[in-house]
N, C-alpha and C positions, 0 to 999 in steps of 0.2 A: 827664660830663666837665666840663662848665662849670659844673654846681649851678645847672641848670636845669630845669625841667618843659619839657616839649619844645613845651605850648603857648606859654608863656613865654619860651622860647626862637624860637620862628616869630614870634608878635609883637611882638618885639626886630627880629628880625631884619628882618622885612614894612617897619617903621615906620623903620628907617635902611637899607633898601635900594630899598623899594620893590614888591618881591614876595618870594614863599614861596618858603622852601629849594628846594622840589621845583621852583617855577620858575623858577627862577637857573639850577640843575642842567639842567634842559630846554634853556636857553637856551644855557647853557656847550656842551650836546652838542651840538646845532645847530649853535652856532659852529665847534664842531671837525669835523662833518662839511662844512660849506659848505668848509673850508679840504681836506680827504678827497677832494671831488668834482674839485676843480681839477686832481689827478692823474692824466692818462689811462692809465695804468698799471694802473688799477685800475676793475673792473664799478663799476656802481652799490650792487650788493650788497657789494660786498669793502669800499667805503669804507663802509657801515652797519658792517660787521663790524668793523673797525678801532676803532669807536666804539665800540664793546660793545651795539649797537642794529641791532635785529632790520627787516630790508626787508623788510616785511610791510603789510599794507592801514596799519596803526595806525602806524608808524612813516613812512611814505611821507604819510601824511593829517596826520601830527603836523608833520612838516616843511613840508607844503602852507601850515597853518593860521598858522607861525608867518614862514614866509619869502615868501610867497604865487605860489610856482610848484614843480613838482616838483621831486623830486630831479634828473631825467634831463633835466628843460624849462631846471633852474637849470645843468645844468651847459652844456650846448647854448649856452645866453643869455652863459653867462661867456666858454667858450672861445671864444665865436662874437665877443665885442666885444676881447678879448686879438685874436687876430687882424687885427682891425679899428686897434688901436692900431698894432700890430705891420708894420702897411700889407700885410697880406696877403690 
């Protein structure tokens, strides 16, 4: 679509962003599950699901590696300092 080779297109891309398509995308989905988790509405699992990402060992270690606490420990830490704002 761009009239590019898709390596030439990643290292375009790498070089004015900073990292690979694939992790922008990782990052992007990360971001939109951290915002997924703050919902208590919803399991652990249901906000991976909303993501299109699978709560499975590789998805739960993927969000580990990139936000460095669990999904269940990240949402616990947020809602637990909301609260804390909140004077509750």
């Amino acid at each position: 679509m761009a009239c590019l080779s898709k390596s030439h297109f990643t290292r375009l891309f790498k070089k004015h962003l900073g990292l690979t398509p694939h992790e922008y995308y990782i990052n992007y989905k990360i971001g939109k599950l951290k915002e997924k988790l703050l919902d208590t509405n919803l399991t652990v699992a249901q906000a991976f699901a909303a993501c299109n990402m699978n709560y499975n060992g590789y998805g739960a270690r993927l969000f580990k590696e990139k936000v460095g606490f669990s999904p269940s420990a990240y949402r616990k830490l947020l809602l637990g300092m909301d609260r804390m704002d909140s004077g509750g």
